[in-house]
C-alpha positions as CSV (number, residue, x, y, z in Angstrom):
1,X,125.0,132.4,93.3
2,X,126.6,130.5,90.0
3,X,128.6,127.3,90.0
4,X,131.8,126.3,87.8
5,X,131.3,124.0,85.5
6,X,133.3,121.6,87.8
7,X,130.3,121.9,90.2
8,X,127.3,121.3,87.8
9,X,129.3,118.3,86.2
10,X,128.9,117.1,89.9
11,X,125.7,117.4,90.7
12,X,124.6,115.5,86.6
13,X,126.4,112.3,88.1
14,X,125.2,112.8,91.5
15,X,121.4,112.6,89.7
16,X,122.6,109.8,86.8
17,X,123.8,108.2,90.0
18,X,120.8,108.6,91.9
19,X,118.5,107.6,89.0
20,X,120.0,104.1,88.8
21,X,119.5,103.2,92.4
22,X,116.0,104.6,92.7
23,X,115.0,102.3,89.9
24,X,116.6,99.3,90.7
25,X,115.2,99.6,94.4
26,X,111.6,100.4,92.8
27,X,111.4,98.0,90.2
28,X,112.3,95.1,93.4
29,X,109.9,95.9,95.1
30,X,106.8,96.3,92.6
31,X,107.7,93.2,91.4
32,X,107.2,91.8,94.7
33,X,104.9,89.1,94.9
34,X,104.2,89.9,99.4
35,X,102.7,93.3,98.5
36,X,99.8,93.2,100.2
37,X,98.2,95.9,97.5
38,X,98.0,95.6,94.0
39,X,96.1,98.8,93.0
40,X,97.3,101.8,94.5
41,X,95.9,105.6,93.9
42,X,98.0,108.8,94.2
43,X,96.7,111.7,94.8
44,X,98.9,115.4,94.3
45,X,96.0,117.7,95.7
46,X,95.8,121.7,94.2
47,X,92.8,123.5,93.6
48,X,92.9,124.3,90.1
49,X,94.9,120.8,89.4
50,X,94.8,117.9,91.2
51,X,96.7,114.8,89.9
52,X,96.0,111.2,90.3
53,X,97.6,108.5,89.3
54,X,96.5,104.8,89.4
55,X,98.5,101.6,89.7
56,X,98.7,98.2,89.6
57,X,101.6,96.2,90.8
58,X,102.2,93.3,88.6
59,X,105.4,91.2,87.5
60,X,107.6,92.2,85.4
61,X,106.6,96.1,85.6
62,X,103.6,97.5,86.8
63,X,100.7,98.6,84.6
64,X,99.5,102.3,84.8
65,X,95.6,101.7,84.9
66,X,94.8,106.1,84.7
67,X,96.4,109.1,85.2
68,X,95.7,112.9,84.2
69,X,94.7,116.0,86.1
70,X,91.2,117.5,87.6
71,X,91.2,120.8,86.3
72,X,89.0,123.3,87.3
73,X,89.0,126.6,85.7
74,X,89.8,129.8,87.7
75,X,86.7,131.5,87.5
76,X,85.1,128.5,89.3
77,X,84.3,128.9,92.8
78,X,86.3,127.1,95.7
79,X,82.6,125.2,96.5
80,X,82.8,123.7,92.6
81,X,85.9,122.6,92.4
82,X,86.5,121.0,95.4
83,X,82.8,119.0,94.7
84,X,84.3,118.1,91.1
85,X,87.3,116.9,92.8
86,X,85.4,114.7,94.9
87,X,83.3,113.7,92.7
88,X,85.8,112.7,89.9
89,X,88.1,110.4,92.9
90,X,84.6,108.7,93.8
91,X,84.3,107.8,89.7
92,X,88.1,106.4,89.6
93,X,87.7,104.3,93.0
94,X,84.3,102.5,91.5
95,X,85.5,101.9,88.1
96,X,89.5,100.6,89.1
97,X,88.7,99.5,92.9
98,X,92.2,100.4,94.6
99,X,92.3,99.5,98.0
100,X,95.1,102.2,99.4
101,X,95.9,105.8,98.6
102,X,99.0,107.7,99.0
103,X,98.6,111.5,98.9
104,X,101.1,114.2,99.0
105,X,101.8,115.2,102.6
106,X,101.8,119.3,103.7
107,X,104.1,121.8,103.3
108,X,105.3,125.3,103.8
109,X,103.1,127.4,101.7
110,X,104.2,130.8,100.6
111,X,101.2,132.1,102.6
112,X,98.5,131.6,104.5
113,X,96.0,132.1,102.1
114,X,97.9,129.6,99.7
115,X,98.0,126.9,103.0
116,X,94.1,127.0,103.8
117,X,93.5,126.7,99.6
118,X,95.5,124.3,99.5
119,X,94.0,122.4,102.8
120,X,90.2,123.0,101.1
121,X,91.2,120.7,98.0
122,X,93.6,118.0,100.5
123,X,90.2,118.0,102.4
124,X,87.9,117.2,99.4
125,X,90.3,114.5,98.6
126,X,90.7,112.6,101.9
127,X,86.6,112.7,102.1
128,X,86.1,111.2,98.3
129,X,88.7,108.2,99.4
130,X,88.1,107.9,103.1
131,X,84.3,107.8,102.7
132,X,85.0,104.3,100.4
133,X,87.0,102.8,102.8
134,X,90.4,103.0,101.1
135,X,94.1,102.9,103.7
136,X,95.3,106.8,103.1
137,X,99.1,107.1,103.7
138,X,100.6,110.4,103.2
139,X,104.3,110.9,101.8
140,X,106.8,114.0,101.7
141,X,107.1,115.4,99.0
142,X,111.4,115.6,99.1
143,X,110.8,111.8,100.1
144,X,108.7,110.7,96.7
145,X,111.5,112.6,95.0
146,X,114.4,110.9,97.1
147,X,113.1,107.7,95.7
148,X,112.4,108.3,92.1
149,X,115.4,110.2,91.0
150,X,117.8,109.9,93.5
151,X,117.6,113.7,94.8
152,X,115.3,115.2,97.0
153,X,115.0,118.8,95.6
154,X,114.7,117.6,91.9
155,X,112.5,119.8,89.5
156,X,109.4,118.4,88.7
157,X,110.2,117.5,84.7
158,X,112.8,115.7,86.2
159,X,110.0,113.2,88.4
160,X,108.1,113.1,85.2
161,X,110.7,111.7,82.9
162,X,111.5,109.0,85.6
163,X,107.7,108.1,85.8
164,X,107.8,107.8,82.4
165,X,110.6,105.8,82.3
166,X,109.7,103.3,85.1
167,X,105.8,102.6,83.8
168,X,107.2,102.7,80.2
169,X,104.5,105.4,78.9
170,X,104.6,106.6,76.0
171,X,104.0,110.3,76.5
172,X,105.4,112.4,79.3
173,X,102.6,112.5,82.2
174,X,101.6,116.4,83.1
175,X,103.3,117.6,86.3
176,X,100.7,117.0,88.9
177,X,99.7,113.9,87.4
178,X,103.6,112.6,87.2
179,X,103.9,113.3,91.3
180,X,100.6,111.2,92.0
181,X,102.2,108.4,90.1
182,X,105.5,109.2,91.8
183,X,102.9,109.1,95.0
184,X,102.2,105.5,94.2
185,X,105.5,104.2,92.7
186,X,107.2,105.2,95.9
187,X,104.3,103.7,98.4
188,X,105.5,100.0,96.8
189,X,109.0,100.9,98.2
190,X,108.0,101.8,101.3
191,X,105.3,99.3,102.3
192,X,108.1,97.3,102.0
193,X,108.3,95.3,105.6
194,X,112.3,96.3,105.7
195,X,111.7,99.9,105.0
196,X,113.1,102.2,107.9
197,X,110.8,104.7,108.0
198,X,107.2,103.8,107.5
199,X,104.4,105.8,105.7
200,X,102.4,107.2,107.9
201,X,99.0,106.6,108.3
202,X,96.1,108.9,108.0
């Protein structure tokens, strides 16, 4: 179904909008001094591409200590990558020592088959970070969006030029690793001890 140009011009300020508010509520609160975290991990968990991100919440902006993407080939069996998933969280938690992790909460999948894949790598994930002692929240993924540009079913590019924009990096982060800093951006706005709706504790 199209839309008239009326329409689309409607939903660019709805986002413009949105953008404005989502940063000045974000950049409040990671510059707030009663956050009882200062590194945070994200975690966007896939098979073949699981992003982290890595954060530390400091006045005037927060500093991105990693980010990038554990890729694992497709000719590598499920047993493989989920031990190289684990293995490379274990690596990031020793060397940067956050002390909370926000990871992506379920969704529909297309399929069952794409749902217990999917469960496989979430389940590496949880082990690497639980195993070192680390609070796990999980987040919606229309909620991380809600509260980095303003719109709950924005594309993905559109997360990762806000990410960009808000930790001032000078590259654009790849997809899965923009949502795991989206993960973590959004957990300083909801740890927040006014926030409605609390994360919710795994």
């Amino acid at each position: 179904m199209g839309i008239t140009p009326q329409q689309f011009a409607q939903i660019q300020n709805r986002l413009s909008s949105g953008r404005r508010v989502a940063t000045s509520v974000l950049t409040q609160s990671l510059s707030s001094a009663g956050n009882s975290h200062r590194i945070v991990l994200g975690v966007d968990p896939s098979l073949r591409g699981t992003g982290y991100g890595i954060i530390q919440f400091a006045k005037p902006t927060p500093h991105t200590l990693a980010h990038g993407t554990i890729a694992c080939p497709a000719g590598w069996e499920h047993s493989r990558c989920l031990l190289k998933i684990a293995e490379t969280l274990r690596d990031l938690i020793a060397k940067f020592h956050p002390t909370v992790c926000v990871v992506e909460g379920i969704f529909y999948a297309q399929n069952l088959q794409t749902a217990l894949i999917m469960g496989e790598a979430r389940g590496a994930s949880l082990v690497a970070v639980a195993e070192k002692g680390l609070e796990i929240y999980e987040m919606a993924p229309r909620k991380v969006k809600q509260a980095i540009v303003g719109y709950g079913a924005a594309q993905k590019l559109a997360v990762a030029k806000m990410v960009q924009r808000m930790l001032c990096l000078p590259e654009l982060p790849e997809p899965d690793a923009a949502d795991a800093l989206a993960l973590a951006l959004t957990h300083a706005q909801e740890n927040q001890r006014f926030a409605l709706t609390p994360p919710k504790k795994l």
